[in-house]
C-alpha positions as CSV (number, residue, x, y, z in Angstrom):
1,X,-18.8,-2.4,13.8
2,X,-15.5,-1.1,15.4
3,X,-16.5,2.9,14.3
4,X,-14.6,5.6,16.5
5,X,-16.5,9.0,15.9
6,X,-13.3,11.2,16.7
7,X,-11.5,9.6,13.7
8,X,-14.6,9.9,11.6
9,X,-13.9,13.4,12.4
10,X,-10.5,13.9,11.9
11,X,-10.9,12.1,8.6
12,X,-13.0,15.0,8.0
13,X,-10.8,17.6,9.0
14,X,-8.1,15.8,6.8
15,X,-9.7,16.6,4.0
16,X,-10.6,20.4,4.8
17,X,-6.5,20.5,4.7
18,X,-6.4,18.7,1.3
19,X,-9.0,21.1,0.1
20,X,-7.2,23.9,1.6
21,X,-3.3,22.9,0.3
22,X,-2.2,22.2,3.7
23,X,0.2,19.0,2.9
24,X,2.5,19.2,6.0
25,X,-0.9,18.7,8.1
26,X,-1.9,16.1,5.5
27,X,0.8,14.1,5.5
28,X,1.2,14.6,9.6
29,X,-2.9,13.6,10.1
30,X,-2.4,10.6,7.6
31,X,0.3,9.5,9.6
32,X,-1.1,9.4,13.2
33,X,-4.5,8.5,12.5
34,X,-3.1,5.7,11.1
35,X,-0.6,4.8,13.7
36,X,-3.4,5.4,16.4
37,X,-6.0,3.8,15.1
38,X,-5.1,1.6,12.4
39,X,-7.1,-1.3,13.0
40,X,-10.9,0.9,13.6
41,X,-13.3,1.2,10.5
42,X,-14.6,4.1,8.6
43,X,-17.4,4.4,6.4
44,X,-16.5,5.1,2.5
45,X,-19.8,4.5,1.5
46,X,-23.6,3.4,2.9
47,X,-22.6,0.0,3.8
48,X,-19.1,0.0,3.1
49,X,-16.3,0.1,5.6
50,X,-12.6,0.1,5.6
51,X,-9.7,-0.5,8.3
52,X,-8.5,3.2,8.9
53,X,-4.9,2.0,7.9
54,X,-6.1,0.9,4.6
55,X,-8.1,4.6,4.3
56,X,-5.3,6.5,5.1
57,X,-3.3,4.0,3.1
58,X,-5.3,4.7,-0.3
59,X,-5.4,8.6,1.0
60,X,-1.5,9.1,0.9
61,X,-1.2,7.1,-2.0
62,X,-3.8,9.4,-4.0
63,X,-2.1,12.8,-3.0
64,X,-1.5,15.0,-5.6
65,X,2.5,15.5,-6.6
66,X,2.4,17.9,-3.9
67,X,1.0,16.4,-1.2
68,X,2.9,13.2,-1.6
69,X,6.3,15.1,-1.7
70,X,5.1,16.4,1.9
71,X,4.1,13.0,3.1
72,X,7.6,11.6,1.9
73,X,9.7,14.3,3.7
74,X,7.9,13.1,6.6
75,X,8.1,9.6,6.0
76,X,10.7,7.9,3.9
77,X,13.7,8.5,6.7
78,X,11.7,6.0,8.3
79,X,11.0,3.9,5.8
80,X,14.8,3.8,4.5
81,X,15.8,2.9,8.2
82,X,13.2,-0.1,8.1
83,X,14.4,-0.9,4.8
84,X,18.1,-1.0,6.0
85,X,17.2,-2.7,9.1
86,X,15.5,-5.3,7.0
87,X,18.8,-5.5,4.3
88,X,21.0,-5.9,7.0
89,X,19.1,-8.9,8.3
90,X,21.0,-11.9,7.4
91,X,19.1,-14.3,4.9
92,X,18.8,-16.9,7.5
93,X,16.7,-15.1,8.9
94,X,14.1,-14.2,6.4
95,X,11.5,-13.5,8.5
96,X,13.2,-11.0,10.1
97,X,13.7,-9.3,7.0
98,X,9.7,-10.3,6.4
99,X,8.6,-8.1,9.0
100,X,10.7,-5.2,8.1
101,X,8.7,-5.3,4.8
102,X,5.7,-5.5,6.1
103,X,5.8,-2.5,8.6
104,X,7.1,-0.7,5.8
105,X,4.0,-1.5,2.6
106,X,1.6,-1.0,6.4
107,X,3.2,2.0,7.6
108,X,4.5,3.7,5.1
109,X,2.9,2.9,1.8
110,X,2.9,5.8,0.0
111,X,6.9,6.2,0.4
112,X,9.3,5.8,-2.1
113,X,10.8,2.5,-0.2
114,X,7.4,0.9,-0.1
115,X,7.4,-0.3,-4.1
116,X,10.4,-2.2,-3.4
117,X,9.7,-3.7,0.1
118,X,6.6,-4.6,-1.5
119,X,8.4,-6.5,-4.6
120,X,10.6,-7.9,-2.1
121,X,7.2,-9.7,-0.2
122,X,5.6,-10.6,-3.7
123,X,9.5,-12.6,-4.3
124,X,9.8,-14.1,-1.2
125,X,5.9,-14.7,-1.0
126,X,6.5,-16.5,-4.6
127,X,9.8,-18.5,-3.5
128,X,7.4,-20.1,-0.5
129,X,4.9,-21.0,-3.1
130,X,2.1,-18.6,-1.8
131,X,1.2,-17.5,-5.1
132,X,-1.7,-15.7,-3.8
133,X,-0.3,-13.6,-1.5
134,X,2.5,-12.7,-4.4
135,X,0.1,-12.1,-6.6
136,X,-1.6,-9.4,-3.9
137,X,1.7,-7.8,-3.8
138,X,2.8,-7.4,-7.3
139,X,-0.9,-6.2,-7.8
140,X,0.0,-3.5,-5.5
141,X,2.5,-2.0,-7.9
142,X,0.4,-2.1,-11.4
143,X,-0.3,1.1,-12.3
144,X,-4.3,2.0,-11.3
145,X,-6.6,1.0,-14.3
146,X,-9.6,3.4,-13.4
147,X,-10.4,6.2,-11.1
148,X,-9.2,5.5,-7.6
149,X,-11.0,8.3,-5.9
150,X,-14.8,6.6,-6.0
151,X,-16.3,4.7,-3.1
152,X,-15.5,1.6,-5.0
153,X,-11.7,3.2,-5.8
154,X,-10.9,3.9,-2.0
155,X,-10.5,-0.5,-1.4
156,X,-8.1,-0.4,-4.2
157,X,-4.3,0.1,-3.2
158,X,-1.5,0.9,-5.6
159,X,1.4,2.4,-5.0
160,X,1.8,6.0,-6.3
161,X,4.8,5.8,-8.2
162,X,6.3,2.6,-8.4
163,X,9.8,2.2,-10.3
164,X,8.4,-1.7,-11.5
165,X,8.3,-2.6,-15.0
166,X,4.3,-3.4,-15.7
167,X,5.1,-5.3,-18.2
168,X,7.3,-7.5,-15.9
169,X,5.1,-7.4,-13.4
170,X,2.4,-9.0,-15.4
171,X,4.9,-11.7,-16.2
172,X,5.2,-12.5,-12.9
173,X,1.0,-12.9,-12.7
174,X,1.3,-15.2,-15.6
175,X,3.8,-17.1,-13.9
176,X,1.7,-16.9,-10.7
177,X,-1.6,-18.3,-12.7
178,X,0.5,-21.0,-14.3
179,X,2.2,-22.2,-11.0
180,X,-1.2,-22.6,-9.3
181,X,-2.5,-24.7,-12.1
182,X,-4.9,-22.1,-13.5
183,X,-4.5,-22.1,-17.3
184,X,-7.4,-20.4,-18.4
185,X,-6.1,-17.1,-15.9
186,X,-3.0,-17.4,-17.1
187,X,-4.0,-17.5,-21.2
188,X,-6.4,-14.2,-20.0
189,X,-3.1,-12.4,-18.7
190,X,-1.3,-13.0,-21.3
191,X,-3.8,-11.8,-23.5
């Protein structure tokens, strides 16, 4: 397994400043672990790893109000650029638009563009007919069902605060089940 022992360690120290209040370093640590070393793999449990992006990922998006109004003062200028780079993109060019997306639910998913970059995937995903990977997305924006903060928690994304409609949402999972010809998900759903 790709395991880097200095990230291990500053994954550490990130949460000494959680435990301590620090946001700012929070927010800043979060932020350039992940951009350094997104793709290594930390251990959330005996057995169980995670990409360091997705870590940091579920980390940001677990801050308290606090610490998530830190990590947004540090991030959502960026993410508002990549969003208006990716509006600006003509719609011939939807993969253009595709990528700008992307590097924003990746890099900046605990930001208050990411919920509707991410809807933005889950549509476009839908109009290509990959219902699975619109289905991932919208998933992304339900609200969490459980507690997110056990070993078993830390795989599963959602976005903080999204400004989707559940309810709609869930439509749209319906519509998903029904489109790839699974009834039986699809009468569960809608239950």
């Amino acid at each position: 397994l790709d395991i880097d022992s200095a990230v291990t360690k500053r994954l550490a120290s990130i949460e000494d400043f959680v435990a301590d209040k620090q946001w700012d370093a929070v927010a800043t640590l979060l932020r350039q672990t992940q951009a350094e070393k997104p793709d290594k793999l930390v251990a959330i449990a005996p057995g169980w790893y995670v990409s360091v992006a997705r870590f940091c990922q579920c980390q940001a998006a677990l801050l308290p109000t606090a610490g998530l109004a830190a990590y947004r003062r540090q991030m959502d200028a960026t993410a508002k650029k990549w969003f208006d780079d990716a509006e600006r993109s003509s719609v011939a060019d939807p993969s253009r638009q595709r990528v700008a997306w992307l590097r924003i639910a990746r890099q900046g998913f605990a930001s208050s563009w990411a919920d509707d970059a991410i809807a933005r995937l889950a549509e476009q995903s839908f109009e290509r007919a990959d219902y699975a990977t619109a289905r991932t997305y919208w998933e992304l924006l339900l609200p969490a069902t459980g507690p997110l903060r056990s070993a078993a928690g830390i795989g599963l994304l959602r976005h903080p605060d999204s400004s989707s409609d559940a309810a709609q949402i869930r439509a749209q999972l319906v519509l998903c089940s029904l489109f790839e010809k699974n009834v039986e998900r699809a009468s569960q759903e809608l239950a």
